[in-house]
N, C-alpha and C positions, 0 to 999 in steps of 0.2 A: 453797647456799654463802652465809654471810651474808657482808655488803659490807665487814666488816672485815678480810677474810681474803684473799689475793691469791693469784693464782697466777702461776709465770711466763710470759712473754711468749709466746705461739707463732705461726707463721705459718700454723698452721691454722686455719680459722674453724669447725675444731669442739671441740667437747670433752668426752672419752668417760670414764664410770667403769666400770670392766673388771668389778669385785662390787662390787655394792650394799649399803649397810646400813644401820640407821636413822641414824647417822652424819650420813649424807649430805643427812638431809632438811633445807631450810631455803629460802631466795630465793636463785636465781640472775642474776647480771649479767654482762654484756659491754661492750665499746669496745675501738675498733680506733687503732691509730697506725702512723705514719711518721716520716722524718728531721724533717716540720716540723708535724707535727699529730698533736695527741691528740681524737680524741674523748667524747663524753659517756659515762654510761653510760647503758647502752636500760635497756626495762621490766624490772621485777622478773620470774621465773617458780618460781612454789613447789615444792619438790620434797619430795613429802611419802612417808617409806619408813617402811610397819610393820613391828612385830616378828616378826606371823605371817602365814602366808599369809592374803588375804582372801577373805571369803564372797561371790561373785558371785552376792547372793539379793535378792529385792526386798523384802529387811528392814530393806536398813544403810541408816540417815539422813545423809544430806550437807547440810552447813553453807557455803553459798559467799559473798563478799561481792561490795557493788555500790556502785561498782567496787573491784575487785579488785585494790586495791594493800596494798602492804605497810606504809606509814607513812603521817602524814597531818596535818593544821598546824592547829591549832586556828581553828576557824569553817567547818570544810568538815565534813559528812555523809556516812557510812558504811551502807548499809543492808546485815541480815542474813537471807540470805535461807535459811530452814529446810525441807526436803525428806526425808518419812519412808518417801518410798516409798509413799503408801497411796494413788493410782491416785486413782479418782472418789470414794473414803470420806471423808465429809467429820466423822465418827465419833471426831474429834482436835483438843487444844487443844499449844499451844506455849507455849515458853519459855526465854530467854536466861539461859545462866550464863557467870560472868566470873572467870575463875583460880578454879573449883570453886565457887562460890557463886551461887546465883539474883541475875539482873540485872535483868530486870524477871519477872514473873507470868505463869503459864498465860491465856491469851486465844487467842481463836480466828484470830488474825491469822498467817500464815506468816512475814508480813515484820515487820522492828522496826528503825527507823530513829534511829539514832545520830546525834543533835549534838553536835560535838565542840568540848569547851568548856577543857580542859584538862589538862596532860599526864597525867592520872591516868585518864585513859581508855588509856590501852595496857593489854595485857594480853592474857589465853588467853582465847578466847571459844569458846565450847560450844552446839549445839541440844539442846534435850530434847523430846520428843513424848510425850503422854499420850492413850491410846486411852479412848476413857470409859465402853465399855461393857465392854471387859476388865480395864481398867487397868492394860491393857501397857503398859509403856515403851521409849520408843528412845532412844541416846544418840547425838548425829553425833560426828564430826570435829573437834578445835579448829582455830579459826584465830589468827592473832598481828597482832596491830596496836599500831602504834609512835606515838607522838603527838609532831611534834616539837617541842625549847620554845622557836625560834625559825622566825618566817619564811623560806622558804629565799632563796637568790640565785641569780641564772642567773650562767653565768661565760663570758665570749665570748674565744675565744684564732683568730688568724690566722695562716696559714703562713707571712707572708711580707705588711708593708705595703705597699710597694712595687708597683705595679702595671704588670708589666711592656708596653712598646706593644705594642698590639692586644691583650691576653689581658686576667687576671684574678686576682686571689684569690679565696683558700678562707676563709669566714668557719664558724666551728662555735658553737654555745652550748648550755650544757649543764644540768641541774639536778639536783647529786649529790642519794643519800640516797632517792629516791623515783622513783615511776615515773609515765606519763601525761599526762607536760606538752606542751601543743601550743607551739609557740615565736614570738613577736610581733617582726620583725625592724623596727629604727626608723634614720634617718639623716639626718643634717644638713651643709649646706654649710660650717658652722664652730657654734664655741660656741653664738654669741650669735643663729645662724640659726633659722629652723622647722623641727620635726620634723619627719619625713616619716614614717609609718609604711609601709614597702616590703613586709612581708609581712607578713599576718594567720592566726594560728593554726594553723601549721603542722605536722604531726608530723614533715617533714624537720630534722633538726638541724644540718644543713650547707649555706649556700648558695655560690656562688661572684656574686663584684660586679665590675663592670670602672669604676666609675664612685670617682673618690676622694670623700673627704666623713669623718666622723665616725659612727659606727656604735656601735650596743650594741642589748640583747637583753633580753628575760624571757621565760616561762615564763607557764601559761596552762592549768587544769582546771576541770574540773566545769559546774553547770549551777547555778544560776549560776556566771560563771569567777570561777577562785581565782586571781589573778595573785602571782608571786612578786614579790621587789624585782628592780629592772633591773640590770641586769650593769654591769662596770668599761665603759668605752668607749675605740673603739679608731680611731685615725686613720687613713686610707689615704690613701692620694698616688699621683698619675699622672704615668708617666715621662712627660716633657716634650718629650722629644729622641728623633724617632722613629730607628727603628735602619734601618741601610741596607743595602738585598741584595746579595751579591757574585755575581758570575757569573766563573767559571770556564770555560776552554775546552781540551778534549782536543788542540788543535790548529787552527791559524788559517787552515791551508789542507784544503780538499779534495780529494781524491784524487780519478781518473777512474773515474766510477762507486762513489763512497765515499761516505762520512758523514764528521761527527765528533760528539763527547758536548759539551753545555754542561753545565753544572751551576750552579746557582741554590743559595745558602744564606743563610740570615738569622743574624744575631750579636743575642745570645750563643746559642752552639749548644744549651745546655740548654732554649731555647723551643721550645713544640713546636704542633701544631696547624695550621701553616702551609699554604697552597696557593699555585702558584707561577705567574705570569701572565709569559708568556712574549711579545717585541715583536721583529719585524723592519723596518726603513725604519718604523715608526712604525704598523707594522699586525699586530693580533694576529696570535700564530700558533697559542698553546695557553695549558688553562691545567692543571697537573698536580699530581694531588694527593699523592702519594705521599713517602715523606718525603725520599729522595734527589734531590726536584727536580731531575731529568735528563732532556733530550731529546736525539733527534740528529738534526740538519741533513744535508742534502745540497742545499742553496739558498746559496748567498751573500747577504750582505747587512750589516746592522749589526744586531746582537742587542743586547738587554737585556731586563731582567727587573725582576721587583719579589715581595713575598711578601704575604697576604695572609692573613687571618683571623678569625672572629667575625661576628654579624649584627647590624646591618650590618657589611658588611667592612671594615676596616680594614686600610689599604696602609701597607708599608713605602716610605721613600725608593726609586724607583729605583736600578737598580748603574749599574758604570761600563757601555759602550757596545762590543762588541769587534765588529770587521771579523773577519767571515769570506769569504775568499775561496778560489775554483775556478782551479785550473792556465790559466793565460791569460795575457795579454798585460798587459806593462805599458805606460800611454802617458805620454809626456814633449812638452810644448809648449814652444818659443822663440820668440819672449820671452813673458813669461806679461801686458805690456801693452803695448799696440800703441802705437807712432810711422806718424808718416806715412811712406809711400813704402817701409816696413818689411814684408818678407814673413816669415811662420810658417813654421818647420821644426815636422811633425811626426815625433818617432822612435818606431816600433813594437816592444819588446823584448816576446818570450817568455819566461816563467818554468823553467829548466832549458832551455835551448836547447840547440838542434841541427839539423843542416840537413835544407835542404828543402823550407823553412817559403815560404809566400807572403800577403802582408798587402792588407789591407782595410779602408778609411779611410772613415768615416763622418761625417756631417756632425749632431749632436744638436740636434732639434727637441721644443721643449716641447710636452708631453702634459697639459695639466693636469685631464685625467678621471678618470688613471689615477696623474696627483702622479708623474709620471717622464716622459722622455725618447721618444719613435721614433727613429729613425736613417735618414738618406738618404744614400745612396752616393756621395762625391765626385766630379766626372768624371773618368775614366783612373784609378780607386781600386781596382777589382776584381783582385783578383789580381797584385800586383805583386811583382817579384822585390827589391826596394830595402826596407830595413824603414826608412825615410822618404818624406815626403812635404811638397814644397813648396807653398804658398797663397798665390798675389800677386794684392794687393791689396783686402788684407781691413782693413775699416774699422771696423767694429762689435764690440760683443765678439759670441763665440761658442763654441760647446762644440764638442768632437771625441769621435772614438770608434775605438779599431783593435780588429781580431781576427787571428785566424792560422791557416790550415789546411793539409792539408797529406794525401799519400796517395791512390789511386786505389778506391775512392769516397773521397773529401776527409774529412775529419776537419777539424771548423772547434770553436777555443777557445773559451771565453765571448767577452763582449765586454768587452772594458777597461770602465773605471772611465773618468764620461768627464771631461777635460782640459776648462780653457777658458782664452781669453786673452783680456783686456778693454779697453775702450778707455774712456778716461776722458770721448769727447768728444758732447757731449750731440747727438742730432739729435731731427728732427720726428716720428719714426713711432713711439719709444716715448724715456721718459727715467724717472729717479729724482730726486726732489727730496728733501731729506733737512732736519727741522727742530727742533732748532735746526741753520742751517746755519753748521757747523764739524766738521771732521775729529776731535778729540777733545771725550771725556768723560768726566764722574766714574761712580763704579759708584752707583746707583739714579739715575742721571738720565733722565726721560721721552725716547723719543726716539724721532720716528715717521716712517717710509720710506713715499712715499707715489708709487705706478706712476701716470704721465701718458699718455697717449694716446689712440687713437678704437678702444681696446677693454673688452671687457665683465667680461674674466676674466683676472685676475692673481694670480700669486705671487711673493712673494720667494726670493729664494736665498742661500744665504750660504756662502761659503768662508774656515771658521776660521782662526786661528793656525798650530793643530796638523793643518791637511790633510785636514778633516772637510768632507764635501760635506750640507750641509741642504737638503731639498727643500721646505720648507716653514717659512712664519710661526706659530708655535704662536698669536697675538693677532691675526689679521687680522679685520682691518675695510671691507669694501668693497675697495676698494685701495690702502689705507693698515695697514700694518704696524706694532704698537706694541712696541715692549719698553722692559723696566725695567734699564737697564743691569746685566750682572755683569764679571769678566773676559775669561767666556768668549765673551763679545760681541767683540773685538774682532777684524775679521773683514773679507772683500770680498763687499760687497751689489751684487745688481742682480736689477732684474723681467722677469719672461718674460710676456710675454701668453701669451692662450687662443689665435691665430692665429701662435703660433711667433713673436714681434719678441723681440728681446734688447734692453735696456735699457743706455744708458752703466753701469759700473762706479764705486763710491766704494769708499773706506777708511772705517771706522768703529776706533777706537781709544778704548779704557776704561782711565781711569787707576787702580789700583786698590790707590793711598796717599790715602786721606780729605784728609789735611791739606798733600798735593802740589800743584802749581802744573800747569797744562794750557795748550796753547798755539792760541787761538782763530783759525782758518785756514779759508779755504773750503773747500767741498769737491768744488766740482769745477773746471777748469781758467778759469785767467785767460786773457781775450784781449791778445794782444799791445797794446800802446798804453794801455790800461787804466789806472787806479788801482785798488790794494789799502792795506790796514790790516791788519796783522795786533797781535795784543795778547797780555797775558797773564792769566790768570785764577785766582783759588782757587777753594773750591767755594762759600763764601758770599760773595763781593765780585771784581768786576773789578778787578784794579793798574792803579794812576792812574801809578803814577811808577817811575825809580829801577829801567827793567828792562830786563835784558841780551838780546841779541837775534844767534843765530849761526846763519850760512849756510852750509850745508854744513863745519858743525863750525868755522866762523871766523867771531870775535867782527867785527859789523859794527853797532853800536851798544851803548852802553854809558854811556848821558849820561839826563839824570834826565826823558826823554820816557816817557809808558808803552806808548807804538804806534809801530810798523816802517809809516812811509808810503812807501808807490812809488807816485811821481806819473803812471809812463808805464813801465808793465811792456813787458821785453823777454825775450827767448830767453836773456841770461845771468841773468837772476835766478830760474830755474827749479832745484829743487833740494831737500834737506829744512831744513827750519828749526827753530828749539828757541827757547827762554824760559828765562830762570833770574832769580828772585826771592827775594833773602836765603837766598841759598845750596843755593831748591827749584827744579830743574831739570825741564822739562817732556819730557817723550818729544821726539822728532823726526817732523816731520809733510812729506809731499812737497809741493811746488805744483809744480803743470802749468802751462803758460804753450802758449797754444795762438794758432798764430802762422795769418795771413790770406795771403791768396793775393798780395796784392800786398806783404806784406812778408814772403815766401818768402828764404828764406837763401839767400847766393851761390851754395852748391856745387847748388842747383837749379833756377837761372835758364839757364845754359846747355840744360838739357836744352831749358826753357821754349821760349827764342829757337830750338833745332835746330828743334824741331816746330813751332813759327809759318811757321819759313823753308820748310820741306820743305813744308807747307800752303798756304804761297802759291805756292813756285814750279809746283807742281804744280798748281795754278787757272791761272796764266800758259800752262802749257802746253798744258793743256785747251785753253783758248781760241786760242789761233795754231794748233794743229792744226783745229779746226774752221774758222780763216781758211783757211788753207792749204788744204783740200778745199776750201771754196769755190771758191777761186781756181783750182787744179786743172781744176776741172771746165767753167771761162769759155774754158779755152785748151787744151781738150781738142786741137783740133787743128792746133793750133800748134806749131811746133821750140819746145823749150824749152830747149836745152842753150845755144844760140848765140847772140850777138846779132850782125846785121852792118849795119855803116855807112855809110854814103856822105858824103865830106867834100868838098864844095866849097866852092872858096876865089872869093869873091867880092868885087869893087868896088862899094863901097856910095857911092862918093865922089863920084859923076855924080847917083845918084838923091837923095842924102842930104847937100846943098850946104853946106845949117844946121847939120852934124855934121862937125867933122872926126876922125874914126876915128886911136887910136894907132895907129904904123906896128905892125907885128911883132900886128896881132892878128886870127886864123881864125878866124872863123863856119863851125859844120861844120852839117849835114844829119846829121839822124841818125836812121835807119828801123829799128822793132825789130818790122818786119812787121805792126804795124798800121794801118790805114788814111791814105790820105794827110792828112788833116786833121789828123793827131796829127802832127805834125814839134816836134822839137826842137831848140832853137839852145842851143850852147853856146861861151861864149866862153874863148879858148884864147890865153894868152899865150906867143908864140915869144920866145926868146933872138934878138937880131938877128944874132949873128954862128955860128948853126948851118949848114950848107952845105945844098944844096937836097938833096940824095943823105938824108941823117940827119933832115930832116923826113919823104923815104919809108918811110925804117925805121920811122919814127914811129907816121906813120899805116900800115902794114902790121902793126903788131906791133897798134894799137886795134882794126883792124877784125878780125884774127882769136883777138884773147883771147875764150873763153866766157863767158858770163856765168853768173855761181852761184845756183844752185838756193835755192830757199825755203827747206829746211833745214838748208843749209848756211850760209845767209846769218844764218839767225834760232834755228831750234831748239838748233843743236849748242854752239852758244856756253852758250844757257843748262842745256841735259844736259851741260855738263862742268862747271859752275860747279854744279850738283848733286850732283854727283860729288866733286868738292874738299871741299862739305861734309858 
């Protein structure tokens, strides 16, 4: 079929003619297309039909050319190569004719080489052979050759410049009119850039490029090569903006003894080629190549995904991040940051509840081998019929964990998701220092969390905005943690060591309007008595002046200072505080104000003074009961109940001339059964006018009162004076 003659389109790659006739003889060609590509046409194939059946004898001479194309461009060479069939005979001269006329002369040469010089060489070409000793003759075959009267041009067309991320276009070039061309692929960074020749002589006519740049093409035959002129040239461009995976999920809980489906796809859906890399807690899980990018869990955890394609591979953005969780316990912590002398209610809620249930409280120790948690058993946590659980006197921050089971053999839930409550207040066994230290930040400011203590192996943690527990610093450095602030930074940081220590808790807070005002505050608690500053800041310059300053949402400066000074921080100036400069308002930020033992607030001094007193009087008593057996044991056998007296009344006024004695006063004797060398005088003034009868009742009523026991004299007084408090 010559090339001027089309036929229509079909979606066969064959194509048949049902009878033959001479008709039909001539070069045939093809090329294929689609919605965005037309192909070249391939080689010429001659189809040559005679009128009568042929002589399959070894008489008939064949005329082939070399190479065997159908047209041909002035400066290129044609050989014809002449075959009469005559085996080893070498009894034969040859000779070209050209549209019925002798072209060159009988000579003994089979071949005759054609330089082709101008279009006047097209035409019918003919073999003759002359046998010389019968002077038979053979006539072959003509062939047809086209001369064409211009150089051709390659022509380069693309499906599509644009190149989508991770994939590729389809570049084709093609060289109507003729067949044989190998194809010279070339590319440049721009105009004015260097070539690049990317392929060399190709017979593929189609390549695919993932790389943007400038591109064009020619064509390329023979020996020496005949190159055509170069094609139009054609731009390509690389999408800039990679596309991002979405993940899909059949459902967010799992069933007991279930799965669910996730599903992974990339935008725009008509890309294709993709394979799908699937992420739990941050650790592969698979990677699936199939085009519905689908797996199914029966693990809980935080999934995401990403797509991926070409070699090297090329990643799409990450998707979003979806929780999947297993029928279990929800845990809730109060208060989520600890005061002093403040006890933790843990509540343990089931998912779909119903009775029966008994909980299990667990206390989370960092694992950081495993980048997660162990759990140890609160004391009195096993099995409790209360779905809470009290913890007095917890100072540190620290993580929890409940579960729930239930049934005889027991049926135990997953294990919650675990809860922590944090304490802002720095001690010696582990801390976080944060720098620059200040509670807020603009988005890309450096800003690096760095674990102190006398251990080897630390991570950060971070509990987002949106209730996102991170088990890890994607930037760690030793024991310093860097990021580049975004939004989603703002968050509550603290480090676990490799020995389980929990770290004080900060606030981290990103502001995330460029040309907003931020409010510069420490970040971790003031001590009482202290000075602070706090300021306000843009993101390229500190405010000098002229800036408002509110305490717990009340304006408490407003005069053309640019710093809030507290010369001698106390327990009322704890609270959140803000900044507003020419009308930009800063977030609100806490301060902690963290008060010392000896300036403890009233309502906890009394406890103070009970337990000093209760502590002393109980040393006091200690001690007199150890008198008391002493003494006990000196007078083992002694009356101890009774003391009794002997009072003689005596005249001292004969012995004791230089003394005169008041009237009305008795010197008594007085014996408490110890030996006579212990005597005791006491002197005892009478009323003069008592009668002598009422001085006997007197002395009768002294000498038979008992005398009180050690503990009653001393103990009892102060065991009810303990008692009252």
């Amino acid at each position: 079929m010559d090339s001027t003659q089309h036929k229509q389109p079909s979606t066969s790659s064959e194509y048949r003619i049902s009878t033959v006739s001479v008709s039909h003889s001539g070069d045939y060609r093809c090329r294929g297309s689609s919605d965005y590509l037309l192909t070249g046409w391939s080689d010429a194939f001659r189809l040559t039909v005679s009128s009568s059946k042929p002589r399959a004898t070894l008489t008939d001479a064949v005329l082939t050319l070399e190479p065997n194309w159908s047209s041909f461009v002035i400066e290129e060479s044609v050989t014809f190569k002449c075959d009469m069939n005559e085996g080893e005979d070498t009894d034969w001269e040859y000779k070209i004719n050209k549209d019925g006329r002798e072209f060159s002369p009988y000579n003994t040469h089979k071949d005759y080489t054609l330089e082709i010089s101008s279009k006047g060489d097209s035409g019918e070409y003919q073999c003759s052979g002359l046998k010389k000793s019968s002077h038979d003759t053979r006539n072959s075959n003509t062939v047809s050759i086209t001369v064409l009267a211009n150089k051709p041009r390659a022509t380069l067309t693309a499906g599509t410049t644009i190149i989508p991320a991770g994939g590729s276009v389809t570049l084709s070039c093609s060289v109507e009119g003729s067949a044989g061309w190998n194809i010279y692929w070339f590319r440049s960074d721009s105009v004015s850039s260097e070539i690049q020749l990317i392929r060399e002589g190709e017979a593929n006519r189609v390549i695919s490029v993932s790389q943007g740049g400038l591109y064009y093409c020619r064509g390329g035959r023979g020996d020496p090569v005949f190159y055509t002129e170069e094609s139009n040239e054609v731009t390509i461009t690389e999408t800039t903006t990679k596309p991002r995976a979405t993940l899909t999920a059949q459902s967010l809980i799992i069933p007991v003894g279930g799965s669910v489906t996730l599903t992974c796809s990339v935008n725009p859906s008509s890309s294709s080629g993709w394979k799908y890399y699937w992420y739990r807690d941050n650790t592969t899980v698979d990677v699936v190549s199939p085009s519905n990018g689908q797996i199914s869990v029966s693990q809980e955890g935080l999934y995401r995904c990403r797509g991926g394609r070409g070699n090297p591979v090329y990643y799409t953005e990450d998707s979003q991040e979806v929780q999947i969780n297993k029928i279990g316990s929800v845990l809730t912590v109060s208060p989520s940051w600890l005061s002093p002398g403040a006890s933790v209610t843990l509540n343990c809620e089931v998912e779909h509840p119903s009775a029966g249930w008994s909980f299990y409280w667990y206390k989370a120790v960092p694992d950081l081998s495993e980048k997660s948690s162990s759990y140890e058993l609160l004391p009195d946590g096993s099995g409790t019929a209360q779905d809470s659980y009290i913890i007095h006197g917890q100072t540190h921050t620290a993580g929890y964990v409940c579960r729930a089971g239930r049934g005889d053999p027991e049926y135990h839930t997953d294990h919650s998701q675990p809860k922590f409550v944090w304490s802002a207040d720095v001690h010696s066994a582990a801390s976080l220092t944060v720098s620059p230290d200040r509670v807020q930040h603009f988005t890309s400011d450096s800003v690096s969390l760095t674990c102190e203590g006398n251990f080897t192996e630390w991570r950060v943690r971070k509990f987002s905005e949106d209730g996102r527990l991170y088990s890890d610093c994607r930037r760690m450095t030793g024991s310093t943690c860097n990021i580049n602030t975004s939004k989603s930074d703002t968050a509550v940081y603290w480090c676990e060591s490799g020995s389980g220590e929990f770290s004080s808790a900060v606030n981290i807070t990103v502001q995330n309007d460029g040309n907003g005002s931020i409010l510069v505050s420490p970040v971790h608690p003031v001590t009482e008595g202290a000075s602070v500053s706090l300021s306000c800041s843009l993101r390229t310059q500190k405010i000098l002046s002229n800036v408002f300053f509110y305490h717990n949402d009340k304006l408490i400066q407003n005069d053309t200072r640019g710093e809030l000074k507290i010369s001698a921080v106390s327990k009322s100036d704890e609270g959140f505080y803000k900044c507003q400069y020419s009308g930009r308002e800063s977030a609100q930020s806490w301060m902690s104000v963290k008060v010392t033992v000896s300036g403890a607030d009233s309502s906890s001094s009394p406890v103070w003074l009970m337990v000093g007193l209760v502590c002393g009087v109980s040393l006091i008593i200690i001690l007199l009961l150890l008198l008391y057996r002493c003494r006990q044991s000196k007078f083992a056998d002694e009356t101890q109940d009774v003391t009794y007296s002997l009072i003689k009344l005596k005249d001292f006024e004969k012995r004791r001339k230089h003394h005169k004695p008041e009237e009305c006063v008795i010197y008594s004797e007085v014996k408490t059964g110890a030996a006579e060398d212990s005597l005791m005088y006491a002197e005892v003034k009478q009323p003069k006018k008592k009668s002598q009868e009422k001085q006997r009742s007197v002395r009768r009523a002294v000498a038979a009162k008992p005398r009180r026991s050690f503990y009653e004299a001393t103990l009892a007084p102060l065991i009810s004076m303990l008692s009252f408090l």
